[in-house]
Residue frames as qw, qx, qy, qz and C-alpha x, y, z in Angstrom:
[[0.821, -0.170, 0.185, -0.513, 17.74, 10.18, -9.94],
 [0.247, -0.440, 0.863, -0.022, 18.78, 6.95, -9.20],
 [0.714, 0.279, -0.144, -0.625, 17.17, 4.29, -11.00],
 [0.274, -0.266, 0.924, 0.023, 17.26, 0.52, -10.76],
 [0.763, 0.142, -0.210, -0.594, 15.67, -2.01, -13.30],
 [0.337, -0.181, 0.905, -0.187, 14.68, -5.37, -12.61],
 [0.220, -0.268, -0.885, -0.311, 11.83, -8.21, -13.58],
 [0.539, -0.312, -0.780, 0.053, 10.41, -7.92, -10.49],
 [0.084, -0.259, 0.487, -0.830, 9.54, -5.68, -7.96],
 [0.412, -0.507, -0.729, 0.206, 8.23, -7.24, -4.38],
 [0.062, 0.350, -0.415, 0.837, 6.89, -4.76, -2.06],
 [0.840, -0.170, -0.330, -0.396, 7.04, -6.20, 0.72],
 [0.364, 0.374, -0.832, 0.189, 9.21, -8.43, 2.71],
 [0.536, -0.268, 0.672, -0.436, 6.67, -10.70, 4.86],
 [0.640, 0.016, 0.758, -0.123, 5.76, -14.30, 4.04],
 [0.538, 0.773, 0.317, -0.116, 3.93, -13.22, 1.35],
 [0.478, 0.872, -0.050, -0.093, 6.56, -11.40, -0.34],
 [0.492, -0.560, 0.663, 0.069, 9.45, -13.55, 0.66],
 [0.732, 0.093, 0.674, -0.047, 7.84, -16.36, -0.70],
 [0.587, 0.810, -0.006, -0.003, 7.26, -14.44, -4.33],
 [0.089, 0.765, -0.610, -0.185, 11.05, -13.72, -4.18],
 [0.535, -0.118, 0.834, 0.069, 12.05, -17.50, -3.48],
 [0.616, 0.524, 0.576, 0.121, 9.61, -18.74, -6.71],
 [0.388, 0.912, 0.005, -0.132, 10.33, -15.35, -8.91],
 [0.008, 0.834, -0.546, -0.074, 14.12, -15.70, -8.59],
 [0.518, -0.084, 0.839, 0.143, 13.90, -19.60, -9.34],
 [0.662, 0.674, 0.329, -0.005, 12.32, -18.73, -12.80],
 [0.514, -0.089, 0.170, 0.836, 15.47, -16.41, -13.19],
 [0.028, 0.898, 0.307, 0.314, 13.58, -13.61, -13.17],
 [0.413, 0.426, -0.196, 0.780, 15.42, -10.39, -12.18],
 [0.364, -0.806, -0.414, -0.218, 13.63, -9.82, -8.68],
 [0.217, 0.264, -0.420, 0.841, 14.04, -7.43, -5.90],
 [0.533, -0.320, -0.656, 0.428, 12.70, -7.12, -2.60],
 [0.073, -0.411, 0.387, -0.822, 11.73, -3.38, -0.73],
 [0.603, -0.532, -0.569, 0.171, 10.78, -3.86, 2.85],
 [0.075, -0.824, 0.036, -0.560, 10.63, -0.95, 4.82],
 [0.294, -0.525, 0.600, -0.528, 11.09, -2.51, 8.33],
 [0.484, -0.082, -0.864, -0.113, 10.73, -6.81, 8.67],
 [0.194, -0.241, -0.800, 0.514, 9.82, -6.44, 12.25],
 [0.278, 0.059, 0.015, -0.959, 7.10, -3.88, 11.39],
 [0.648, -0.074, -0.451, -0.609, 4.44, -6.64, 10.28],
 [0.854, -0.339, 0.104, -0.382, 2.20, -9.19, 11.95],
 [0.933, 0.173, -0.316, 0.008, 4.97, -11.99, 11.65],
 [0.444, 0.475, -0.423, 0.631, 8.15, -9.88, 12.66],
 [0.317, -0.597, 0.256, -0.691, 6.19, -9.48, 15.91],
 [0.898, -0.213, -0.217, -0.318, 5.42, -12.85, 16.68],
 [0.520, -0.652, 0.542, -0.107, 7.16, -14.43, 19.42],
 [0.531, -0.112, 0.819, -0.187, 6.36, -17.78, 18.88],
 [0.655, 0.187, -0.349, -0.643, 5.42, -19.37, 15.57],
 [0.373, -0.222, 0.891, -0.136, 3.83, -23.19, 16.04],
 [0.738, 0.286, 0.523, -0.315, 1.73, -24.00, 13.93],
 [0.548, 0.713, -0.218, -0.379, 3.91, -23.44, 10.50],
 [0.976, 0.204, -0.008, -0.077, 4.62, -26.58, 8.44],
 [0.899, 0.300, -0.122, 0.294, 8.05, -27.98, 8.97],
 [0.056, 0.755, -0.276, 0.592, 9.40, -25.46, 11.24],
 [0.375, -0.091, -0.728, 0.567, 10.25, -26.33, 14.97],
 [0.318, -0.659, -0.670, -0.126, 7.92, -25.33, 17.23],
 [0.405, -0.792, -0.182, 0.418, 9.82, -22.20, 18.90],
 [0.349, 0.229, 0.236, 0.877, 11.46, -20.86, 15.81],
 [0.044, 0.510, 0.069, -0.856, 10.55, -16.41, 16.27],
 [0.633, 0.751, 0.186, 0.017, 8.66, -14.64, 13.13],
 [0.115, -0.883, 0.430, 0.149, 11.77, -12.67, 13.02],
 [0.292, -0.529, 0.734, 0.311, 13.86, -15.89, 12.54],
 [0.690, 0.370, 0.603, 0.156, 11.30, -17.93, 9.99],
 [0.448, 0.844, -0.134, -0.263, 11.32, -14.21, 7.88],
 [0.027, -0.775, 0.604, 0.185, 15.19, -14.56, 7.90],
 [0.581, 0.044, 0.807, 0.094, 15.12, -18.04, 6.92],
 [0.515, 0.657, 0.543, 0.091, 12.96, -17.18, 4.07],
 [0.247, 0.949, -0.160, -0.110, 14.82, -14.36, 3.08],
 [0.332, -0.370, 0.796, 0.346, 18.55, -16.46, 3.01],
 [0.669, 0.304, 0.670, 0.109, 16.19, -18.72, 0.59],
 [0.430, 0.882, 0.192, -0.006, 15.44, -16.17, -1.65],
 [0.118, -0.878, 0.447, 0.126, 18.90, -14.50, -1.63],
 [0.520, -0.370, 0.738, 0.219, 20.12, -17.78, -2.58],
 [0.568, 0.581, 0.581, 0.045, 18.06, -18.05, -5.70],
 [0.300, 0.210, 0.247, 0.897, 19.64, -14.33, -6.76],
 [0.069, -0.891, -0.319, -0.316, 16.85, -12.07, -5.35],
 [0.256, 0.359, -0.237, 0.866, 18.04, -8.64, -3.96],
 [0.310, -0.611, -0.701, 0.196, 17.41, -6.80, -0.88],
 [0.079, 0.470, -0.051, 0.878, 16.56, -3.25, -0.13],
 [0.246, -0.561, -0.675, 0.411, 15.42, -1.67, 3.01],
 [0.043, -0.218, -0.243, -0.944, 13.21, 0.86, 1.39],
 [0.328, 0.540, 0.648, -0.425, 9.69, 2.44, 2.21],
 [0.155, 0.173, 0.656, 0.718, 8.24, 2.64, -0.97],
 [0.005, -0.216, -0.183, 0.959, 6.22, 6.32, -1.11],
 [0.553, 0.496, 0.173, -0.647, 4.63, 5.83, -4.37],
 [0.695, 0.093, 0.694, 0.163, 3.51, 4.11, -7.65],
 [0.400, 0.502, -0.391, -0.660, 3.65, 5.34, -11.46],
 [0.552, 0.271, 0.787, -0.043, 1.50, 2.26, -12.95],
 [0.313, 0.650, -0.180, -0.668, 1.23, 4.64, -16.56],
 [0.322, 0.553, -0.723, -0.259, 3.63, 2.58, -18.71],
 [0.826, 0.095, -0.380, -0.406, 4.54, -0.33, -19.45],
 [0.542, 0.215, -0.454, 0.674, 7.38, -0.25, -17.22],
 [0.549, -0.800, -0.230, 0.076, 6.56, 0.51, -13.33],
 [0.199, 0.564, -0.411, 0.688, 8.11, 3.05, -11.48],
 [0.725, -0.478, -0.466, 0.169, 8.51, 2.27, -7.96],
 [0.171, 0.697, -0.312, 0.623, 9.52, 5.50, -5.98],
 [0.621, -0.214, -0.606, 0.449, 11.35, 5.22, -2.15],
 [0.316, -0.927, 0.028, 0.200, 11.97, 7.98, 0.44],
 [0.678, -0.408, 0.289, 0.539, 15.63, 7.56, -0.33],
 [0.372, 0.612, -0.264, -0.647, 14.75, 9.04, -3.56],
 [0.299, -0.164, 0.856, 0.389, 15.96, 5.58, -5.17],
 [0.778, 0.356, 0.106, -0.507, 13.16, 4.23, -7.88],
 [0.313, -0.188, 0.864, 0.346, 13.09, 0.92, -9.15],
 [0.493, 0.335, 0.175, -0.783, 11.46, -0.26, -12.05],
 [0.274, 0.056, 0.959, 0.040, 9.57, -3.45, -13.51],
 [0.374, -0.064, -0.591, -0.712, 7.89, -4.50, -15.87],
 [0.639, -0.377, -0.570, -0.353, 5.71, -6.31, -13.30],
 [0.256, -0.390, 0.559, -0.686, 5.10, -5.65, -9.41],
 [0.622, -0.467, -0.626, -0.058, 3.51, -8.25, -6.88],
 [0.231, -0.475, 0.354, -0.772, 2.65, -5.84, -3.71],
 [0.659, -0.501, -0.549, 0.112, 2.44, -7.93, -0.14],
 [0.239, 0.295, -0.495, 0.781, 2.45, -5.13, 2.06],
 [0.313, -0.126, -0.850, 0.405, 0.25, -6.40, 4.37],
 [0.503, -0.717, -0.439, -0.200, -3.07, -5.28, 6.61],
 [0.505, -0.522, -0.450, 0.519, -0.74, -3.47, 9.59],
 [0.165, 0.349, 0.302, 0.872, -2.16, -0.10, 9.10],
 [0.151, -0.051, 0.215, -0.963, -4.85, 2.30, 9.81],
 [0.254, -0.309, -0.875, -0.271, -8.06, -0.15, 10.60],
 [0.331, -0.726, -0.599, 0.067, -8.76, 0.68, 13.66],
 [0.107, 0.689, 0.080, 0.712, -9.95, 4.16, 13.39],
 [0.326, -0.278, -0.340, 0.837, -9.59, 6.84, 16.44],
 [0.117, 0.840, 0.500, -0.176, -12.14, 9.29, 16.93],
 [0.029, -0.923, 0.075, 0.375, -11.15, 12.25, 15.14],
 [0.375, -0.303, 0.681, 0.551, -8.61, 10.17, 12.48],
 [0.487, 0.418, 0.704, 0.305, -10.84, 10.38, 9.89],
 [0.227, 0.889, 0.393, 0.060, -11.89, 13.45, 9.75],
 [0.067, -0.849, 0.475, 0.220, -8.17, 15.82, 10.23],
 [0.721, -0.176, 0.493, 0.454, -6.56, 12.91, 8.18],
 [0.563, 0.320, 0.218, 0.730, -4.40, 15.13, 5.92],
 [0.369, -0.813, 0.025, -0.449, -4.80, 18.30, 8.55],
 [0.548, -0.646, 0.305, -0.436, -2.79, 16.64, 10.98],
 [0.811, -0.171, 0.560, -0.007, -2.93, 12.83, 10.88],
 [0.596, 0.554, -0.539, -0.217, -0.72, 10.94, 8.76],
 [0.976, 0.000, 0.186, 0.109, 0.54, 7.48, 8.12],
 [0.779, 0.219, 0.155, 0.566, 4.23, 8.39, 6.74],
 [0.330, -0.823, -0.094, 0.453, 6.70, 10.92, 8.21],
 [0.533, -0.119, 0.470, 0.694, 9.21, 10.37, 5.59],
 [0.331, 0.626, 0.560, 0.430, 6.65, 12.02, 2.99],
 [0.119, -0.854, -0.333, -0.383, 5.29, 15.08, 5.90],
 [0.717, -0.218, -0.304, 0.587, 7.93, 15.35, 7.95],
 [0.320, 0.117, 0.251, 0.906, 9.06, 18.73, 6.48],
 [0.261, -0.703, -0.382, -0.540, 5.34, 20.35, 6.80],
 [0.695, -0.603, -0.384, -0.077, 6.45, 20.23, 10.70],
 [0.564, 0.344, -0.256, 0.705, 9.32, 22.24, 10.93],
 [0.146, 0.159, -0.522, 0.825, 9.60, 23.59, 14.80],
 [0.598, -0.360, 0.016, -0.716, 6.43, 22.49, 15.83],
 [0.291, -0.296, 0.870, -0.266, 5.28, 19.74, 18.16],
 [0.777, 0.185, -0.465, -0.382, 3.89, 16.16, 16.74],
 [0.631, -0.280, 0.665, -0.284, 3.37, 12.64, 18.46],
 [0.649, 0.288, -0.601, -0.367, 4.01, 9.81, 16.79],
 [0.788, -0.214, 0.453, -0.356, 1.96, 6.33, 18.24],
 [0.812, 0.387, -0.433, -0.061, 3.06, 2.88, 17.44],
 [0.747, -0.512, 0.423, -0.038, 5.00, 0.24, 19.22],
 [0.920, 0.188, 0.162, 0.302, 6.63, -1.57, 16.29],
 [0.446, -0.400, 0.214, 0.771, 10.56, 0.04, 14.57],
 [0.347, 0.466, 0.368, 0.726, 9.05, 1.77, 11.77],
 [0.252, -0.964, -0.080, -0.042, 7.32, 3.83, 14.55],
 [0.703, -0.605, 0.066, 0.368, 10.80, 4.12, 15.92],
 [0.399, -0.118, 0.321, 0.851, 12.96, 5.41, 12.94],
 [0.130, 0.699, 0.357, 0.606, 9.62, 7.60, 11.55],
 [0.397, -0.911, -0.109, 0.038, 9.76, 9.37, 15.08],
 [0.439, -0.372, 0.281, 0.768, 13.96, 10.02, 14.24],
 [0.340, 0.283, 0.270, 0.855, 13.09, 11.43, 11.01],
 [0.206, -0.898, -0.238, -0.307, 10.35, 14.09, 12.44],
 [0.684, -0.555, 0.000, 0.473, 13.26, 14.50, 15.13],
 [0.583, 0.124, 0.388, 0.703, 14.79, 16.28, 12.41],
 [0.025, -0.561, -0.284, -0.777, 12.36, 19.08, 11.22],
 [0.539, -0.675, -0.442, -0.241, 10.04, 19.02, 14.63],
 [0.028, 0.574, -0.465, 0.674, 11.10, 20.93, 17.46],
 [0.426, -0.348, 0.627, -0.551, 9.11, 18.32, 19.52],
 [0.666, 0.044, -0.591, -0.454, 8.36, 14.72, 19.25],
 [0.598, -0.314, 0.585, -0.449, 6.51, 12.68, 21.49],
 [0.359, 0.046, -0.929, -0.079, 6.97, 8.50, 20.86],
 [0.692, -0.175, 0.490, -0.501, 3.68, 7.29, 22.78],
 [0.435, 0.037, -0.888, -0.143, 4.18, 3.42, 22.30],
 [0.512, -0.401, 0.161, -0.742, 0.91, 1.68, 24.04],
 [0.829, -0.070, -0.516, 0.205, 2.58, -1.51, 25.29],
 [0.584, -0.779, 0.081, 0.212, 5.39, -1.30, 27.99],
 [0.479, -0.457, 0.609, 0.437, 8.16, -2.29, 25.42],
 [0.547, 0.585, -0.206, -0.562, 8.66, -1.80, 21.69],
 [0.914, 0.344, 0.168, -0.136, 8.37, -4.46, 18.94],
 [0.219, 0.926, -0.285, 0.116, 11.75, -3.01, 17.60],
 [0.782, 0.262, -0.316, 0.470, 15.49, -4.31, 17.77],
 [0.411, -0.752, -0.166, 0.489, 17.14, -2.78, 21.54],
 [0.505, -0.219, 0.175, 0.816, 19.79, -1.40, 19.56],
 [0.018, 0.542, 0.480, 0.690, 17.11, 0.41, 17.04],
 [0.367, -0.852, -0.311, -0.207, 15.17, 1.90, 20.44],
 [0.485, -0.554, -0.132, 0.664, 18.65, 2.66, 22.67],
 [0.345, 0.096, 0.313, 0.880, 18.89, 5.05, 19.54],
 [0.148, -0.806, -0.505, -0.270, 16.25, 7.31, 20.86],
 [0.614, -0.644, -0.165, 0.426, 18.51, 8.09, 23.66],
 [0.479, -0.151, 0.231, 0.833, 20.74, 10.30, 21.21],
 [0.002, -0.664, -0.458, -0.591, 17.43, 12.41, 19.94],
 [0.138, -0.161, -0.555, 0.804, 17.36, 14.94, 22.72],
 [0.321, 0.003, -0.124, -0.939, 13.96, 16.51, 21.08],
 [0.629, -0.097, -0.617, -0.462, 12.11, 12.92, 21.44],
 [0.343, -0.372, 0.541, -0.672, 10.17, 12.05, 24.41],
 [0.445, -0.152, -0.863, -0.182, 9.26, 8.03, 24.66],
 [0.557, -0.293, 0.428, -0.649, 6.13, 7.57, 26.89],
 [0.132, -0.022, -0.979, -0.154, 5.20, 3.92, 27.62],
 [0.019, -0.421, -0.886, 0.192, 1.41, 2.93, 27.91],
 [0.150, 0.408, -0.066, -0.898, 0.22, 5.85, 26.34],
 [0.167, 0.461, 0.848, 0.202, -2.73, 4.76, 24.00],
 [0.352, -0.034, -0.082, -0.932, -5.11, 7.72, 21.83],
 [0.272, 0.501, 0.647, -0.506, -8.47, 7.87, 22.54],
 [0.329, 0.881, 0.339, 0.032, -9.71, 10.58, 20.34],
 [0.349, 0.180, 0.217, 0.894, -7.53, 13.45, 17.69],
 [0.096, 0.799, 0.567, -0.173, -8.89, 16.65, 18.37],
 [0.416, -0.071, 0.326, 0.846, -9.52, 19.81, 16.36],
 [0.491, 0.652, 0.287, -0.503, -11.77, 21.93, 14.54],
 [0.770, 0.606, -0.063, -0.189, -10.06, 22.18, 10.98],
 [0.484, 0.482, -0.668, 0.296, -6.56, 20.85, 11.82],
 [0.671, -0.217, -0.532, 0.468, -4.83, 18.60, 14.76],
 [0.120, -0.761, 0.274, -0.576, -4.42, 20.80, 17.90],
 [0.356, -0.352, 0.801, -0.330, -4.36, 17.62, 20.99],
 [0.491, -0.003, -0.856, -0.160, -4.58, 14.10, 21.60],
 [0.608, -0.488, 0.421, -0.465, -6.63, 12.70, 24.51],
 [0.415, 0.147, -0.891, 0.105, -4.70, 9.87, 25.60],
 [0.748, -0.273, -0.415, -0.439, -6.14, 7.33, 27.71],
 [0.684, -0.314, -0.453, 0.478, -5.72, 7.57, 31.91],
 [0.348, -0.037, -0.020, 0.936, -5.05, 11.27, 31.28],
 [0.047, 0.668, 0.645, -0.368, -6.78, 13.86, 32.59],
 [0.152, 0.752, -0.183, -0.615, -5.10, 16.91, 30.54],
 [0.818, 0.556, 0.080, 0.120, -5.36, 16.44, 26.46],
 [0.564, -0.321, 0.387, 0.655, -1.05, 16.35, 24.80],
 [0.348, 0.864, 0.036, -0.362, -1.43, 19.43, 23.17],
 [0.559, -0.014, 0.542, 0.628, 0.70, 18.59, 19.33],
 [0.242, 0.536, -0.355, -0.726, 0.53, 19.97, 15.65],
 [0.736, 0.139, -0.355, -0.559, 0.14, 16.83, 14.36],
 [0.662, -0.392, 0.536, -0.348, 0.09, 12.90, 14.76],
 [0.449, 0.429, -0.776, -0.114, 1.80, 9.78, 12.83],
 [0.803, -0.188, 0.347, -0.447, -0.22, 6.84, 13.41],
 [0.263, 0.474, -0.832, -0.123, 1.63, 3.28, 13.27],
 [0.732, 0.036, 0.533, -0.424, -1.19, 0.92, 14.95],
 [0.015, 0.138, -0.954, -0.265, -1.48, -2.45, 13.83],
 [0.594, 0.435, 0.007, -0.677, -5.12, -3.02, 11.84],
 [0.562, 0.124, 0.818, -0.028, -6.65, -5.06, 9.80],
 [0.666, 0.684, 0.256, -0.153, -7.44, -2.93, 6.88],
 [0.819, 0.356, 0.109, 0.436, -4.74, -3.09, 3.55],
 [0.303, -0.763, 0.094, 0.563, -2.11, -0.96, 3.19],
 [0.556, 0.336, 0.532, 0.543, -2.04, 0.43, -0.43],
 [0.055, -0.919, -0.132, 0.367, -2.27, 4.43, 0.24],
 [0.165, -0.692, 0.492, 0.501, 1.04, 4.52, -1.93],
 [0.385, 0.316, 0.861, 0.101, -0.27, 3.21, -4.58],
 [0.024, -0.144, 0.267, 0.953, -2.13, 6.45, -5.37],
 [0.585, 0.431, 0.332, -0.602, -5.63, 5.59, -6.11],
 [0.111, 0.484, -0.695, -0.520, -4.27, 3.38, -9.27],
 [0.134, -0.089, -0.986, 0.033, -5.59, -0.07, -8.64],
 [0.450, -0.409, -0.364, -0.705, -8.85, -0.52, -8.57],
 [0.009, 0.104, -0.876, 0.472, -10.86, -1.39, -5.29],
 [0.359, -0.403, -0.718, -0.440, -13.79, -2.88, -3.77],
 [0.628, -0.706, -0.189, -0.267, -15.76, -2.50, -0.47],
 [0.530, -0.838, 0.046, 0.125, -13.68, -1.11, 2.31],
 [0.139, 0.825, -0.504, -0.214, -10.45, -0.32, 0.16],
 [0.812, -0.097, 0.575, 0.037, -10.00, -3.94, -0.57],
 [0.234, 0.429, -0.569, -0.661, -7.85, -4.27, -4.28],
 [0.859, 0.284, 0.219, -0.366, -9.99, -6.33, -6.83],
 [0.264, -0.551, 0.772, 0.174, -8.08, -9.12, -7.86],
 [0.724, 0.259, -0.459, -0.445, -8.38, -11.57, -10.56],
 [0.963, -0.242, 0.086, -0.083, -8.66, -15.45, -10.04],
 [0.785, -0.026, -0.136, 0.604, -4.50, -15.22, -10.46],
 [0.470, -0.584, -0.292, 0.594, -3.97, -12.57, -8.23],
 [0.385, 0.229, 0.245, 0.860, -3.76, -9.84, -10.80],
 [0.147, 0.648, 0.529, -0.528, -5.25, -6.48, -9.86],
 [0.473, 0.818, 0.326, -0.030, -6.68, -3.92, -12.47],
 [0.262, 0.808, -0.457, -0.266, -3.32, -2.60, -14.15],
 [0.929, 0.251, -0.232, 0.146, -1.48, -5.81, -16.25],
 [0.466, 0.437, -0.533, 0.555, 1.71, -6.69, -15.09],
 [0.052, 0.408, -0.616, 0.672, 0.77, -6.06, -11.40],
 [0.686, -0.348, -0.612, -0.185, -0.09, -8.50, -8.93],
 [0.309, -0.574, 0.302, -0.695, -1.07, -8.77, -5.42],
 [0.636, -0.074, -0.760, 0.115, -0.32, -11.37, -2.57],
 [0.245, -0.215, -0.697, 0.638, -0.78, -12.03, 1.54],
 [0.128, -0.518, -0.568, 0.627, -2.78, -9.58, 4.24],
 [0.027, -0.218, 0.235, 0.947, -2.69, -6.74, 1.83],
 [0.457, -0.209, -0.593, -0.629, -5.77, -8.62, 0.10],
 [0.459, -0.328, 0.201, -0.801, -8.98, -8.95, 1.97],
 [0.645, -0.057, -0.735, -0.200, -10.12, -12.38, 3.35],
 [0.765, -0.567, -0.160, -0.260, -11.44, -14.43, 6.33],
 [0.851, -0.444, -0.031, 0.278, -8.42, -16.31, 7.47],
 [0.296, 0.782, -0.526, 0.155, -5.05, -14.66, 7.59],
 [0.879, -0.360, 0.278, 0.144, -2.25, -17.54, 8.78],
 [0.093, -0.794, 0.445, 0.404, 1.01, -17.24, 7.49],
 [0.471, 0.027, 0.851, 0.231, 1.19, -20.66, 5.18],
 [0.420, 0.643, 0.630, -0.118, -1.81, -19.06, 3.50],
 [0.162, 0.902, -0.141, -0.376, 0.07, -15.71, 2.50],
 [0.087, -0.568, 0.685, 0.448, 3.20, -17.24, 1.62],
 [0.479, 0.241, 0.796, 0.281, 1.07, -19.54, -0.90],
 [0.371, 0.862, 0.346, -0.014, -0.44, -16.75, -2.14],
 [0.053, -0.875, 0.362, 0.317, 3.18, -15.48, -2.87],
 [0.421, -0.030, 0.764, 0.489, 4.26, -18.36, -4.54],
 [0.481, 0.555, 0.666, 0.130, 1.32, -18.09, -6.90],
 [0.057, 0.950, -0.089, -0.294, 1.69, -14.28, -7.51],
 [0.345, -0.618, 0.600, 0.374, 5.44, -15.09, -8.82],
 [0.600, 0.196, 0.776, -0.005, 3.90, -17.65, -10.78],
 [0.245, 0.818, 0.518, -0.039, 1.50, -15.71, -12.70],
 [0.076, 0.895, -0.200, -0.392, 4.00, -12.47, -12.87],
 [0.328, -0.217, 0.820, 0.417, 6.29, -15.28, -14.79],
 [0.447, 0.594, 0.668, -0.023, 3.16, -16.16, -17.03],
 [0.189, 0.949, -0.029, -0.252, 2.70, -12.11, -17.69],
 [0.186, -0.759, 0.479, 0.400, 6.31, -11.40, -18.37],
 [0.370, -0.147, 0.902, 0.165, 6.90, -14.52, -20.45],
 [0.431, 0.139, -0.533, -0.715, 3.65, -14.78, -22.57],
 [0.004, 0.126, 0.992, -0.028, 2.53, -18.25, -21.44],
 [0.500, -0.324, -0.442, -0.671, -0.56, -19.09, -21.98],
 [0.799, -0.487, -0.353, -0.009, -0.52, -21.06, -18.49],
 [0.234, -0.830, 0.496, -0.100, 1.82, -20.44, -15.42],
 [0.386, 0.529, -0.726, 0.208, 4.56, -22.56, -15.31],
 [0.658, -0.657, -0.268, -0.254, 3.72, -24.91, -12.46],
 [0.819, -0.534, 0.055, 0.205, 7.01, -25.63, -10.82],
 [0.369, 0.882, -0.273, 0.109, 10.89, -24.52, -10.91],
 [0.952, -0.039, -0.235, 0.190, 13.79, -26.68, -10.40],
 [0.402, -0.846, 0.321, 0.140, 16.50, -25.92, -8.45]]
């Protein structure tokens, strides 16, 4: 097993968890970065950002992330492009496990992995979720050997979790319900080399159907249900994403994590910034302060202080 140890583990890699790297790696904390896919969250999609402080008025999310991620990288934080599976929160020392098998591990975690998940429900996703529906091929891929499975989603993590089912599945349907994917061309012309994956465009579920497992989808315009095994939902949503996590962290009403007044949730050492927590406004200026402060506060923990530190010179 591979094993990396750090101060810090971000997971994460949007505003929010940029911003922790940029302030965690100017304390000289040992930090690191996993981001499964930048262009996968609510920022990396945005054409157009205008309204964020000090930026030009046509700068991409894509190019403010990458801005914020040179910053950080100049301070000494690392990057990984990892999807991080699960959490061991036991010790005192976190274990952070990937798909890749890698596992890093910190004495203190600040998790900003955002709200682009599994809000808005589909008839029939609640009830066959784990029968059918899932949120993460890398984990179920392997339950789907030679059978057929759709996987919905417009953004690139839909796009490289439909290659890895491309592997085990003997069929995989890509229903993206735009015309055109969120995704890098060069990340979707690689679909063309999956002969077992069929991209449909404008293809939107309706309703999962089944009696005790997945058996079709009824997409929307269509008159005949797409008859699968199962279905790998990437929709963009409004409720957290902390399924990998494990049931560790405590929550409140509608899977929201309970967070102290510095951002700490119910296991020491691990804090929580951006979308990922529940609130009224979400604006990107608002996460990536709530990622400075997280960094803050994991300095505080790690350190002893009786206060956070307020500020770090360059």
């Amino acid at each position: 097993m591979n094993t990396e140890h750090y101060d810090v583990v971000i997971v994460g890699g949007g505003p929010a968890g940029l911003s922790a790297a940029i302030y965690a790696a100017r304390a000289e904390l040992r930090t690191v970065v996993l981001d499964k896919d930048p262009h996968a969250g609510a920022l990396g999609m945005a054409h157009v950002i205008a309204n964020y402080p000090g930026v030009r008025s046509d700068i991409s999310g894509i190019e403010l992330l990458d801005s914020m991620k040179s910053q950080a990288e100049s301070f000494g934080a690392k990057f990984f492009r990892e999807k991080v599976t699960g959490l061991d929160l036991s010790k005192r020392e976190k274990n952070v496990f990937t798909a890749s098998g890698k596992v890093f591990r910190a004495k203190s975690l600040i998790l900003a992995t955002g709200s682009m998940g599994k809000s808005r429900k589909i008839k029939g996703e609640q009830e066959l979720l784990g029968v059918g529906v899932s949120y993460c091929a890398t984990c179920d891929a392997a339950f789907y050997k030679g059978q057929v499975v759709a996987v919905a989603g417009r953004t690139g993590e839909a796009v490289e979790e439909a290659k890895v089912l491309s592997r085990f599945a003997g069929k995989v349907y890509l229903l993206c319900p735009t015309s055109s994917f969120s995704a890098p061309s060069e990340m979707v012309e690689g679909l063309d080399f999956q002969p077992n994956i069929e991209v449909r465009y404008n293809q939107s579920i309706v309703a999962i159907n089944g009696d005790k497992a997945v058996e079709s989808l009824t997409i929307r315009g269509e008159n005949a249900p797409l008859e699968v095994d199962g279905v790998f939902l990437y929709l963009s949503g409004s409720s957290p994403i902390i399924d990998y996590a494990g049931g560790q962290l405590d929550c409140v009403e509608e899977s929201c994590l309970k967070i102290g007044a510095d951002l700490s949730t119910s296991v020491p050492g691990v804090f929580a910034a951006g979308d990922i927590l529940c609130k009224d406004i979400k604006q990107a200026i608002i996460v990536a302060s709530e990622g400075c402060r997280a960094a803050l506060y994991a300095d505080k923990f790690l350190r002893g202080r009786s206060t956070a530190k307020m500020d770090y010179n360059s």
